[in-house]
C-alpha positions in Angstrom: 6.3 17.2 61.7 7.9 17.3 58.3 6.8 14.7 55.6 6.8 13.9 52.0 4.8 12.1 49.7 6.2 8.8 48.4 4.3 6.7 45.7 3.1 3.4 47.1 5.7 1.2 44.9 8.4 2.5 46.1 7.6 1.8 49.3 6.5 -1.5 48.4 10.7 -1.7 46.9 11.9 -0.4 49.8 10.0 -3.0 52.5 10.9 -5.9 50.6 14.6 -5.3 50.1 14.7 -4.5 53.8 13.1 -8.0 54.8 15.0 -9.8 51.9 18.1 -8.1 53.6 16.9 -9.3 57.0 17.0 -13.0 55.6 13.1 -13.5 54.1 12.3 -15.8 51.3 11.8 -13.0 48.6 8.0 -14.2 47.7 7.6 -13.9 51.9 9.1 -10.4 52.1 6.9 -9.2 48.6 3.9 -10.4 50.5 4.5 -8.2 54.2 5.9 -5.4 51.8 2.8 -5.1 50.0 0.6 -5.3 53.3 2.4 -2.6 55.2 1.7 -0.6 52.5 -1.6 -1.0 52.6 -2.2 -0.2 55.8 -0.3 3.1 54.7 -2.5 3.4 51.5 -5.7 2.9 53.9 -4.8 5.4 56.4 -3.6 3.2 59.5 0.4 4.4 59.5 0.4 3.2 62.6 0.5 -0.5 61.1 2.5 0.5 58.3 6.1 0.8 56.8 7.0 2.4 60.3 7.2 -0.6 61.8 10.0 -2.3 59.9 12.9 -2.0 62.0 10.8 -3.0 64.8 9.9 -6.5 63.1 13.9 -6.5 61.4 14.8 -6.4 65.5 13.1 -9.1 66.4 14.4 -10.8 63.6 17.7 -9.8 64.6 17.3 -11.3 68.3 15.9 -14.2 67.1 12.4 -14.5 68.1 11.2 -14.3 64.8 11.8 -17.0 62.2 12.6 -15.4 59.1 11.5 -19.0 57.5 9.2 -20.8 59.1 7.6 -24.0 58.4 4.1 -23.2 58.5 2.0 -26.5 59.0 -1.6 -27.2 59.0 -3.3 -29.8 60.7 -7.0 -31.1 60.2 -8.7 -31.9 62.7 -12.6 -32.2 61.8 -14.5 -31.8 58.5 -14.5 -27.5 59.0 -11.8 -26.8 61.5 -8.0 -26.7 60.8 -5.0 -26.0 63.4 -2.2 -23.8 62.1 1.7 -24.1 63.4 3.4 -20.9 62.4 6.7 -22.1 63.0 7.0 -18.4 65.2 6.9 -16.8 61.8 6.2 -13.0 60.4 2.7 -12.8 61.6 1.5 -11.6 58.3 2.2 -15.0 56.7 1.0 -16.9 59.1 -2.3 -15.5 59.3 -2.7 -15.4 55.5 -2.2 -19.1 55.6 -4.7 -19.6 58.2 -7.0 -17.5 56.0 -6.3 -19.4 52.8 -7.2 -22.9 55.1 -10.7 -21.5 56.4 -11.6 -20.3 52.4 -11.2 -23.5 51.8 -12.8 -25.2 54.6 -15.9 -22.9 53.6 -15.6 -24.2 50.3 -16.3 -27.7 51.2 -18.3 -27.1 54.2 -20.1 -23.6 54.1 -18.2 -22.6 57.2 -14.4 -22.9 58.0 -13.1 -22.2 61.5 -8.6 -22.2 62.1 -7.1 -21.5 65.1 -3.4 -20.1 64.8 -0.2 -20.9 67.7 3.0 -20.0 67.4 2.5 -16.7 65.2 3.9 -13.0 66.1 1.9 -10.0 65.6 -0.1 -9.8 62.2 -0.3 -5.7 61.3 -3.7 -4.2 60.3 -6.2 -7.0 60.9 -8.3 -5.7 58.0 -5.9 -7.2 55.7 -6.9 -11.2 56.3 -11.0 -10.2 56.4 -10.1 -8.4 52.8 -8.4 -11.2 52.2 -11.6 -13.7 51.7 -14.0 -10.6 50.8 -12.2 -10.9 47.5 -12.7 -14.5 47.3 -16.3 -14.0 48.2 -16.4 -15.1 51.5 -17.5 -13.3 54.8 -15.0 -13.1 57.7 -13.9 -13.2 61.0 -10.9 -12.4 62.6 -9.7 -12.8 66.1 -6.2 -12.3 67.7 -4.9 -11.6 71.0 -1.7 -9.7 72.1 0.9 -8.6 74.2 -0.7 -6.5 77.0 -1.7 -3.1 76.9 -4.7 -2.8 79.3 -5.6 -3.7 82.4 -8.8 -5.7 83.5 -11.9 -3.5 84.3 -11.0 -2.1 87.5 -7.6 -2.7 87.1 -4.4 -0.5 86.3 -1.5 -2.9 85.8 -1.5 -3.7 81.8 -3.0 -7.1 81.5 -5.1 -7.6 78.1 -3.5 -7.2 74.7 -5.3 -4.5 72.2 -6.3 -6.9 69.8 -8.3 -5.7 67.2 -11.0 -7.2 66.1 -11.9 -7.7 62.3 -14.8 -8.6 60.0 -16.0 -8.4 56.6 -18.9 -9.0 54.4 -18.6 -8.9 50.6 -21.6 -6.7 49.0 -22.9 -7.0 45.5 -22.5 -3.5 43.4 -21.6 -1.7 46.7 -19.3 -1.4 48.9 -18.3 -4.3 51.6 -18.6 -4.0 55.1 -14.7 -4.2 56.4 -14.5 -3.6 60.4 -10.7 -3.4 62.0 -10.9 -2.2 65.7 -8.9 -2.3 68.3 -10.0 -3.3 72.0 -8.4 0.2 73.2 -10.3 3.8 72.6 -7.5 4.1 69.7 -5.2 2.1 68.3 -1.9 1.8 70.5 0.7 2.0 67.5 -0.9 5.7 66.9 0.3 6.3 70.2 3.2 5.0 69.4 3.6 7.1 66.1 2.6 10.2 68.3 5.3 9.3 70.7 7.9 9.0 67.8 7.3 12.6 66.7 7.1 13.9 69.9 3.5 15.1 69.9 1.1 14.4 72.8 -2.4 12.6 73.1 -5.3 13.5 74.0 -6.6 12.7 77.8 -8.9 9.9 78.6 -6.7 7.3 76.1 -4.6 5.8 78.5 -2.4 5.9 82.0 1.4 6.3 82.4 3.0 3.6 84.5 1.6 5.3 88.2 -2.0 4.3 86.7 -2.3 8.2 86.2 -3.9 9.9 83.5 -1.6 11.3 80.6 -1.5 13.1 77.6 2.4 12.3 76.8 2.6 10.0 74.3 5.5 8.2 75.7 4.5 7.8 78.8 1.1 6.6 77.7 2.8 3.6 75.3 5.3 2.5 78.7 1.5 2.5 80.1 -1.5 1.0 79.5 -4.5 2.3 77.4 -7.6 2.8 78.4 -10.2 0.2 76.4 -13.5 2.2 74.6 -16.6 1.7 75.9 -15.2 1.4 79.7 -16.8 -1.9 81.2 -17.7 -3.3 77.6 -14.5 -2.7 75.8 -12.5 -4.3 78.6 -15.1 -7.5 78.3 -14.3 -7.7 74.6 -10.8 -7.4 74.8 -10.8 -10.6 77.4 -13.3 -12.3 75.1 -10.6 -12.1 72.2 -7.7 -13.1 74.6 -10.2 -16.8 75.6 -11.0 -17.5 71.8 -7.2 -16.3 70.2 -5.4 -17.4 73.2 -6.8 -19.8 75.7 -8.7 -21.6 72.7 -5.7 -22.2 70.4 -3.0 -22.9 73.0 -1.1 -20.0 71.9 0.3 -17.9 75.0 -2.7 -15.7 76.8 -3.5 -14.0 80.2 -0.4 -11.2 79.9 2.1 -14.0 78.5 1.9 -12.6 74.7 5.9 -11.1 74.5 5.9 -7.0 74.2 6.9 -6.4 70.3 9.5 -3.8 71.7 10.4 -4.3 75.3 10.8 -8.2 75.5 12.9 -10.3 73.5 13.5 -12.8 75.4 11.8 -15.6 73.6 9.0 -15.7 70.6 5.3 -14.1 71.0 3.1 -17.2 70.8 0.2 -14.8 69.7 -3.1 -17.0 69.2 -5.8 -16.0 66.2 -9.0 -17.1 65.2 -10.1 -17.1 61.7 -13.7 -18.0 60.7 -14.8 -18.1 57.1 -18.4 -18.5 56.1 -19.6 -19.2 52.4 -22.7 -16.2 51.9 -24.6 -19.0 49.7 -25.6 -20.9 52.4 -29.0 -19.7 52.8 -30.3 -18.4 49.7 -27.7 -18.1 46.3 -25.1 -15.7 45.9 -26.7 -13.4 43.7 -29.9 -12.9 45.9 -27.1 -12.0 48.6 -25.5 -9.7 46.9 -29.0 -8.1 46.1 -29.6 -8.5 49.3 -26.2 -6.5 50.5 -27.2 -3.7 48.1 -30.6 -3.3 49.5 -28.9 -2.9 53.0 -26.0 -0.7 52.1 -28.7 2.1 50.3 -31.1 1.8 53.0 -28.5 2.7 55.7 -27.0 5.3 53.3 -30.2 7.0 52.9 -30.8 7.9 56.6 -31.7 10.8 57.9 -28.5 12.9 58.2 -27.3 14.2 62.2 -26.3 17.2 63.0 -22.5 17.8 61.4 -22.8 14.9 59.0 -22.5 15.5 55.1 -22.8 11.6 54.0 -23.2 8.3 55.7 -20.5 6.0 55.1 -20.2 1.8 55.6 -17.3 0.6 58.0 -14.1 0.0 55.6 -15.7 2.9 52.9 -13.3 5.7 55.0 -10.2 3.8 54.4 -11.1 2.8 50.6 -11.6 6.3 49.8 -8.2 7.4 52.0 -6.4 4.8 49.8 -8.0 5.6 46.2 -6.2 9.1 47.2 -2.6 8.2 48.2 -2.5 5.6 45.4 -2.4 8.8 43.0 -1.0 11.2 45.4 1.3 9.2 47.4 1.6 8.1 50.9 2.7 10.7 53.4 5.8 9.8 55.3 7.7 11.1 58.1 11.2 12.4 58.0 11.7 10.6 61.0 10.5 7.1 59.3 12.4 8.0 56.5 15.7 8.1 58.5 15.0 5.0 60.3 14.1 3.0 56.8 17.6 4.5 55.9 19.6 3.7 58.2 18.1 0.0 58.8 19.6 -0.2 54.9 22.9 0.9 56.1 22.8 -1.7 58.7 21.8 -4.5 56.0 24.9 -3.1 53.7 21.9 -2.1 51.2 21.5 1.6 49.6 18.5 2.5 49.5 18.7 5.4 47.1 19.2 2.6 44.4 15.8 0.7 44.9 13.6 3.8 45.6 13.9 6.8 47.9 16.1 8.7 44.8 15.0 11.7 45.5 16.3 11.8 48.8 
């Protein structure tokens, strides 16, 4: 697979021209720009600038509002209901964020459900989100199905990933983003794109047979980690996203590419929790450190050079490409041209001069 290196502003130029094109308010298009990026800049491309023309599709076919009306709607002292108006997910969900922070804020605790969005990206973004506020996080979605029940083989469950952040106090947060399956399903969907296979035991072509074709593993289902437990989690995020919130759930979240026949309804969760509520902030953040040095400090295993915190790996991935540059596909690269052509916009005068 041949790639290049492109700095992280010009994709950021390139992602929002294309949703400006694809009839985004320009703040609206600035803010999925910069989070696609940064789910390149951390490592996950699965989640990032790849999936434009996908979302300028849907768009396209109308199950996507390019504009929504995103409402908000009280309804006790620490718990709001978001409308996204079937909205870009990403805005949506930041919304929903913003209304638990400040929920917590008031209350020590903030809990928003979310109806009527569309699928969010990298889930890490909305926990990040309030760790930079000082807040912890929670975040829960559901989505369109891509595994089956335990026992099952017909695609049933969505993937959603779960995420969850602490802040820390001179170290490092804890950031969590994981999916329900044993890996993410867009990287089986980037493997498929470049026409390289996947290891065996990640999911089951459309027989309910084992595969390692790529292809045939996304028209399939994936397999969830941990067998049994995986499959239980992945359900458990489906009740509180879906069957909580009244947003569609039990295998009626839309497929992002097969089914455009009306909008996704996905459902999320967002809880925010103020980390003053038992002690102050500062004896938490000492607290944090404690933890953090004491965990880093274990004994080593076998094949292990340093012990890291969940969300360190992807800081350090994105400390990197920020000064290096975020590998991308030729095959991305063609695609992000020619959805420019489609918009009437060239490309080469934004970014991508080189090319």
């Amino acid at each position: 697979m041949s790639e290049r290196l492109i700095k992280a502003e010009e994709l950021r130029r390139i992602a929002a021209k294309l949703f400006e094109g694809g009839g985004l308010r320009p703040e609206d298009a600035a803010v999925i720009a910069c989070d696609l990026v940064e789910a390149n800049l951390r490592g996950l491309d699965s989640h990032g600038v790849s999936r434009i023309p996908m979302y300028l599709e849907r768009i396209r076919r109308g199950v996507v509002n390019p504009q929504p009306n995103i409402s908000v709607h009280q309804v006790s002292a620490a718990v709001s209901l978001v409308d996204g108006d079937d909205g870009m997910g990403f805005l949506v969900a930041h919304r929903a964020m913003d209304e638990a922070i400040a929920l917590a804020a008031e209350s020590g605790i903030g809990l928003v459900g979310v109806r009527r969005s569309t699928h969010y990206g990298m889930a890490a973004l909305y926990v990040k989100q309030a760790i930079e506020k000082g807040y912890i996080a929670l975040a829960y979605t559901n989505s369109s199905p891509a595994l089956p029940v335990w026992g099952g083989r017909t695609a049933f469950l969505g993937a959603s990933p779960f995420a969850a952040g602490v802040p820390g106090g001179k170290e490092v947060p804890y950031v969590l983003d994981m999916a329900m399956t044993v890996i993410a399903r867009g990287k089986i969907r980037m493997a498929a794109l470049h026409g390289e296979p996947i290891p065996q035991g990640l999911a089951l072509d459309s027989d309910g047979a084992p595969t390692t074709n790529a292809q045939k593993a996304f028209e399939g289902v994936c397999l969830p980690f941990g067998g049994a437990k995986g499959a239980a989690l992945a359900m458990l995020m489906d009740l509180l996203a879906g069957v909580l919130t009244g947003a569609n759930y039990g295998g009626a979240v839309k497929s992002l590419y097969y089914d455009h026949s009306e909008p996704q309804n996905v459902g999320h969760l967002f809880l925010a929790i103020r980390p003053d509520l038992f002690m102050t902030r500062e004896e938490f953040g000492t607290r944090m450190d404690t933890f953090v040095a004491k965990a880093k400090s274990s004994p080593l295993a076998q094949g292990f050079e340093e012990i890291l915190i969940p969300g360190e790996p992807e800081e350090r991935t994105a400390a990197i490409r920020l000064q290096t540059g975020i590998p991308i596909s030729d095959e991305v690269v063609r695609e992000l041209l020619d959805e420019g052509a489609r918009l009437g916009l060239d490309l080469h005068e934004y970014c991508f001069r080189n090319l």
